[in-house]
TITI-779577 format. One line per 8 residues: number of its first residue (from 1); for each residue x, y negated, z negated of C-alpha. Coordinates in pm, 1 decimal, m for minus. Layout:
BEGIN
NUM	X:Y:Z | ...
This chain:
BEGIN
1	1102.6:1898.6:237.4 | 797.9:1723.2:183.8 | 780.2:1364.1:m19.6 | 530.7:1415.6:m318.5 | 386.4:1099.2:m358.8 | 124.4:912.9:m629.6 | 7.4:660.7:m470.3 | m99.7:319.1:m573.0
9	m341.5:122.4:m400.5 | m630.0:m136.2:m385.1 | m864.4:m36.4:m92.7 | m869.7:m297.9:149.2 | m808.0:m214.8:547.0 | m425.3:m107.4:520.9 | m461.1:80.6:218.1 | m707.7:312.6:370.8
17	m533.1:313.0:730.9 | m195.9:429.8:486.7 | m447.3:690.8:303.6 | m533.4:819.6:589.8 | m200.7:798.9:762.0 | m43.2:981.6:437.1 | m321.6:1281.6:451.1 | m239.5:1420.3:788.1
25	174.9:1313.4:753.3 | 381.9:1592.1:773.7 | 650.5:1479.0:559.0 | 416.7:1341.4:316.4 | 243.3:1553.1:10.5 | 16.0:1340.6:m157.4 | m13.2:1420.7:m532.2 | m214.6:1147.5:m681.3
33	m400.5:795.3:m533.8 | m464.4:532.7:m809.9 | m746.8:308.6:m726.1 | m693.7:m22.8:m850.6 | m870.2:m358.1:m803.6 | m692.5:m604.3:m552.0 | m868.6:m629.4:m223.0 | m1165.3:m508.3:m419.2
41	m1327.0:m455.0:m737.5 | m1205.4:m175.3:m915.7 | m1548.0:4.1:m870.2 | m1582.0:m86.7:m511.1 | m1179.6:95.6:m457.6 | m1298.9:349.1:m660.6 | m1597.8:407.8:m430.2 | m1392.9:382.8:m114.0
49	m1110.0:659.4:m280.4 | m1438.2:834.0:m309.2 | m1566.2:822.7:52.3 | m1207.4:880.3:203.9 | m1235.4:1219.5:17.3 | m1520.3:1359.2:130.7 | m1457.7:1209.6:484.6 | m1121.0:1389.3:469.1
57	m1204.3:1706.4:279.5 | m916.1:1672.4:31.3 | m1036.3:1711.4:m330.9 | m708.4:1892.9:m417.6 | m639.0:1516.3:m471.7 | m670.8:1350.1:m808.7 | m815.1:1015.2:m792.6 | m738.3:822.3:m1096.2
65	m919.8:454.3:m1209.0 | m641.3:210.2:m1209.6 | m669.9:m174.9:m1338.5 | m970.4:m354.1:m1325.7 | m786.6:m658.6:m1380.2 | m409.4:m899.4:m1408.3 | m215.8:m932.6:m1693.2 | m282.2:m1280.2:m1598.5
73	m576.2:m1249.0:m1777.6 | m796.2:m1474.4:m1518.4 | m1105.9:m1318.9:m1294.8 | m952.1:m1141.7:m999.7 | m987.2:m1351.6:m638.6 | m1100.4:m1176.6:m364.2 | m1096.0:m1240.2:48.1 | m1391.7:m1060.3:231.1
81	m1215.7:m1298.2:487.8 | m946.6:m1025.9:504.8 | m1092.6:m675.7:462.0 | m1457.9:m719.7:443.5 | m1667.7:m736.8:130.6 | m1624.4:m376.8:107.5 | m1287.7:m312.3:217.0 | m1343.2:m134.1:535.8
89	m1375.7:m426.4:763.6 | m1656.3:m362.5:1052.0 | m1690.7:m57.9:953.7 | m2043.6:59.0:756.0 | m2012.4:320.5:505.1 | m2279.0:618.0:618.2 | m2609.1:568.6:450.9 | m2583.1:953.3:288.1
97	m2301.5:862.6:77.8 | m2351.4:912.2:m291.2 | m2035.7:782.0:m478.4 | m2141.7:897.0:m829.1 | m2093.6:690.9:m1125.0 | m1793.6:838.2:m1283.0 | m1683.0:556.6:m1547.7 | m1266.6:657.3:m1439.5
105	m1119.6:550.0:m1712.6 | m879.5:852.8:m1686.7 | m530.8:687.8:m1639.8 | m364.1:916.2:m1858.2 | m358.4:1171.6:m1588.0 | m78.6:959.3:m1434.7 | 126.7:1120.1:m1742.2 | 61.2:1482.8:m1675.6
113	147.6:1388.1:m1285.9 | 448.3:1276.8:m1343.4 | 503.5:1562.4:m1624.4 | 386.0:1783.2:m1350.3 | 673.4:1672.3:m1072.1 | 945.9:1639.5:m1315.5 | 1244.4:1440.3:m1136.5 | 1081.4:1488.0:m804.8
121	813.1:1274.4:m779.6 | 815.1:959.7:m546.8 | 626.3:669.1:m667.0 | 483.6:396.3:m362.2 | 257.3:117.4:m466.7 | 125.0:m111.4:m168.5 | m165.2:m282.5:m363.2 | m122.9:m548.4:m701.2
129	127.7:m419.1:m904.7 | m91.9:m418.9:m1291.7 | m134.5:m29.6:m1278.9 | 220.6:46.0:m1242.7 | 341.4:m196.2:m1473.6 | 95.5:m47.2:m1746.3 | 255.2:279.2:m1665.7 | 583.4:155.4:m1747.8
137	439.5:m22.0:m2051.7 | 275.7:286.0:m2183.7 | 494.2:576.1:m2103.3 | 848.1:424.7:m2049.9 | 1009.4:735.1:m2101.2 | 787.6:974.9:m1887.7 | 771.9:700.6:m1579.6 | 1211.4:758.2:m1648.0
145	1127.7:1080.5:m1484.6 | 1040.4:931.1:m1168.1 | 1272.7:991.1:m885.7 | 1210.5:639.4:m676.7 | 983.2:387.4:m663.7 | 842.4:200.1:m338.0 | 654.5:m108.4:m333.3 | 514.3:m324.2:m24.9
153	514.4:m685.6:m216.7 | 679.3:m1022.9:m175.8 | 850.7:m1159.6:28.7 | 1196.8:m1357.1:107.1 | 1319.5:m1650.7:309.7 | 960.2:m1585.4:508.2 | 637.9:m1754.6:440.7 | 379.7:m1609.7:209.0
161	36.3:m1510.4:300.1 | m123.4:m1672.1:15.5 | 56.8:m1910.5:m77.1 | 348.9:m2077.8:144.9 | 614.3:m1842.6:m71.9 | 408.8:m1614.7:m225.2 | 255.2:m1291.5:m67.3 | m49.7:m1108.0:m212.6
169	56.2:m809.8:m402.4 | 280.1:m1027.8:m648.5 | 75.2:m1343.9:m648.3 | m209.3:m1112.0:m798.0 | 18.9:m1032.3:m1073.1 | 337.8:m1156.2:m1074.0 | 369.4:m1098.7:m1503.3 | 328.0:m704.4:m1391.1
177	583.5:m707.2:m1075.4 | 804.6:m849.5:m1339.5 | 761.4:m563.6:m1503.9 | 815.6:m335.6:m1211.9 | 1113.1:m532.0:m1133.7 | 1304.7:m535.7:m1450.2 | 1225.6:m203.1:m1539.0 | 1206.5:12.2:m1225.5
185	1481.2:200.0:m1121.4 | 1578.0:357.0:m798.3 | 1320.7:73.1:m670.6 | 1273.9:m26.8:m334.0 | 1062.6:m323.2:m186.4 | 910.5:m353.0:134.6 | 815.7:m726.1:190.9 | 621.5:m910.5:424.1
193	890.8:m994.9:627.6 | 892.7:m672.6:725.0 | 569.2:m534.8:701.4 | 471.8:m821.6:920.9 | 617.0:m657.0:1216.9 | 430.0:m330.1:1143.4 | 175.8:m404.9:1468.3 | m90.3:m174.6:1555.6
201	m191.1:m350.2:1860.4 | m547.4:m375.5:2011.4 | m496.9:m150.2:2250.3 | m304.8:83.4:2080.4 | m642.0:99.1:1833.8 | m836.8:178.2:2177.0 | m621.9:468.8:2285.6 | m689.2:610.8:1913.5
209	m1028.1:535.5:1902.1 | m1066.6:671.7:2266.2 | m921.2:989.7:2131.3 | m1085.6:1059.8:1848.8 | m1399.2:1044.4:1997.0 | m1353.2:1303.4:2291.7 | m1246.2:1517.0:2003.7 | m1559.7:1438.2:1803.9
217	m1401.4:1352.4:1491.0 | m1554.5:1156.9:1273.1 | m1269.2:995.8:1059.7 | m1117.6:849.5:1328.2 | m1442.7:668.7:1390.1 | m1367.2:436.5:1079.6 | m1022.6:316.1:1214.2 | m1117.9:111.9:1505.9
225	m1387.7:m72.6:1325.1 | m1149.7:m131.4:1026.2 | m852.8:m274.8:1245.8 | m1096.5:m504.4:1499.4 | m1223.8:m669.7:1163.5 | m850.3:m717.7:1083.2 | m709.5:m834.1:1349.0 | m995.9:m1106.8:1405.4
233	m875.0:m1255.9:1073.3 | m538.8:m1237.0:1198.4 | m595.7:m1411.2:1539.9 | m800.0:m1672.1:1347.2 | m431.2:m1743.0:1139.0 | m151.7:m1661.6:1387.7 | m338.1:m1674.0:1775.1 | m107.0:m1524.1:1949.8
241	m71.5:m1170.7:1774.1 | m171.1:m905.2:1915.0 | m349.7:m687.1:1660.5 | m307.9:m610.2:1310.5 | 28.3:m533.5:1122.2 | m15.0:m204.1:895.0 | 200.3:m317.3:564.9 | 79.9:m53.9:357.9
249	132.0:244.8:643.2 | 494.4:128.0:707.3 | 626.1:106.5:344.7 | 498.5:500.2:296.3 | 659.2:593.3:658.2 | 939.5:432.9:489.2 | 988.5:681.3:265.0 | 1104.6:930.7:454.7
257	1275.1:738.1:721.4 | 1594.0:633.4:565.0 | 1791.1:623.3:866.4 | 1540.9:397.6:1095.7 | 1536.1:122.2:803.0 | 1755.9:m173.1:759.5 | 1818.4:m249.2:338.7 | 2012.7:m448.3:99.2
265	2079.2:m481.0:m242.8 | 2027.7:m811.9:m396.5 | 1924.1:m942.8:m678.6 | 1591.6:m1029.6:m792.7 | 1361.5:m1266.8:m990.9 | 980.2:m1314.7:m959.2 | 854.1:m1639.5:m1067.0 | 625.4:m1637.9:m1346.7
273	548.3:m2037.8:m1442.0 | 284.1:m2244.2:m1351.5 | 314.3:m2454.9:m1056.8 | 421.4:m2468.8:m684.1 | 584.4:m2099.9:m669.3 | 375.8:m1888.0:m862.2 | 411.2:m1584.6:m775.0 | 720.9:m1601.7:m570.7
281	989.7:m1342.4:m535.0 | 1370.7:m1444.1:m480.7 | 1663.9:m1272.1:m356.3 | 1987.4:m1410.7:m393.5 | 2112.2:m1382.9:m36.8 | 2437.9:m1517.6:m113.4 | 2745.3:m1376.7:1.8 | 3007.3:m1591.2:m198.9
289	2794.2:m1543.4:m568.9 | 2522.7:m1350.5:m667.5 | 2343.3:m1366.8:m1023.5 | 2424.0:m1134.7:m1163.2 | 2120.8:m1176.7:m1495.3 | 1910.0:m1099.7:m1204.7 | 1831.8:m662.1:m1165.2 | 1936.5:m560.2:m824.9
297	1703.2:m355.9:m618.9 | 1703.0:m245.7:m243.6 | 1534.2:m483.9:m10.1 | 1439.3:m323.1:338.4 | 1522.7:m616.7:617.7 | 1418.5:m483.5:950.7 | 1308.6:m134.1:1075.2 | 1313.1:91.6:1385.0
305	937.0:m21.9:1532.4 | 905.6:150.5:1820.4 | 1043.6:495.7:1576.8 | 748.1:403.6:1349.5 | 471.8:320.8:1574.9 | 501.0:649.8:1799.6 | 458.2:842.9:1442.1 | 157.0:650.4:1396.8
313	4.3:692.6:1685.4 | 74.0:1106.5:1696.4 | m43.6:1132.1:1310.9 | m400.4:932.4:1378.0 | m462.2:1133.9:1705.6 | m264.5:1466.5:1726.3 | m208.5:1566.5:1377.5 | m527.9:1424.2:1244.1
321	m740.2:1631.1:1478.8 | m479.3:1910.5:1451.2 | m559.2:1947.6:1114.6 | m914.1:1925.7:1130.7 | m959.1:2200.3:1362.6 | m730.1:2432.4:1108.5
């Protein structure tokens, strides 16, 4: 049975390689996409939800206008560095493209989704976590209803990738993954000790680029632009690697992979106060005492790569043009 999924995301290079990963998976029937800022401005995520659906034909998808900013209640950073100023990387957005200039301030419609899927609806958020905590804020007893919750945030006993022990998704926001944390249940956290590992090398984004294009198909165009741009950023921090790891792709593949994923439960705290750790998640690792006025939650540790990296490869070449010839 299929994994109905709302999805929460912020636009940058792995969020759309996991959008467009989760559109032609199998096992995966996305319900919902929030676009949030993170990676990008809200508008500029909203824009990029926008082109991803006409590029992939699927307007049976809601997209709904997530955060525009923290709880933290300071101007959002952002690292063209990364993902590009426009969160595709290389890749140029085609001149014809007329996003519209919807205002999308319709986040109640995460309500009726969750309404809709009563009990069997699978949260995953891989961007900052604002939009989800809101959700738990504002309808605490309809978000109840949920049947799990995924995030790709933090990470623990590895270094951070903004600051040296904070990662991204919960530096952005750490007041909302506290949130997330203390509230979610049935909650399960990818970090980037794992996500790390996710590699789509350089010349596996060849052989998919090389496909694509003997089939003529246009979406697959974006992806090797998108992942060059990434992986020069990546080079330029860790030399030796050899392409780009795909956080966002391997938390939703995650999902429905139970048995090709390494997890424990452990407690956890995310550090909220000013200074050195901002933003910093802990787990208490320790076998002889674990505190307990921490909430437990599932921790992935280590997954089946070479599992997840053959599905990626057969959903961005054989399914993806399978489906597009349907």
């Amino acid at each position: 049975m299929k994994k109905k999924i709302l999805l929460f995301a912020d636009f940058g290079i792995d969020d759309i390689m996991a959008i467009i990963y989760a559109y032609y998976e199998k096992d995966i029937e996305i319900v919902g996409i929030v676009a949030e800022y993170g990676n990008v401005d809200k508008r500029t995520a909203i824009r990029n939800a926008r082109y991803l659906q006409r590029n992939t034909g699927r307007y049976d998808v809601p997209l709904i206008g997530g955060a525009e900013r923290s709880m933290i209640g300071e101007p959002p950073i952002y690292y063209p560095e990364v993902h590009g100023p426009e969160g595709f990387g290389g890749y140029v957005l085609s001149q014809d493209f007329q996003p519209g200039d919807d205002v999308f301030e319709n986040f109640h419609q995460i309500y009726d989704i969750i309404e809709k899927y009563d009990g069997d609806l699978t949260i995953v958020c891989v961007g900052r976590l604002t939009s989800l905590a809101t959700s738990f804020i504002l309808f605490p007893e309809t978000v109840a209803k949920v049947r799990e919750v995924y995030v790709m945030g933090g990470t623990f006993n590895f270094p951070g990738n903004v600051t040296p022990v904070a990662e991204a998704n919960i530096f952005g926001d750490p007041y909302a993954a506290n949130i997330v944390i203390n509230f979610a249940k049935n909650l399960t956290i990818f970090p980037l000790n794992v996500t790390q590992r996710a590699i789509l090398t350089a010349d596996m984004v060849n052989d998919i680029d090389k496909i694509n294009k003997e089939k003529n198909n246009q979406l697959g165009s974006i992806i090797k632009p998108m992942m060059d741009y990434y992986w020069q950023f990546y080079k330029s921090q860790i030399p030796n690697i050899p392409g780009a790891p795909l956080h966002d792709v391997v938390t939703l593949w995650g999902v429905f992979n139970e048995r090709e994923i390494v997890y424990e439960m452990k407690p956890v705290k995310i550090v909220t106060s000013p200074g050195s750790a901002f933003g910093q998640t802990i787990g208490d690792f320790r076998e002889f005492v674990q505190l307990a006025e921490y909430p437990v939650h599932r921790i992935a540790m280590g997954f089946n790569y070479p599992s997840f990296i053959k599905r990626v490869m057969d959903v961005l070449t054989l399914e993806l043009n399978n489906f597009n010839n349907q």
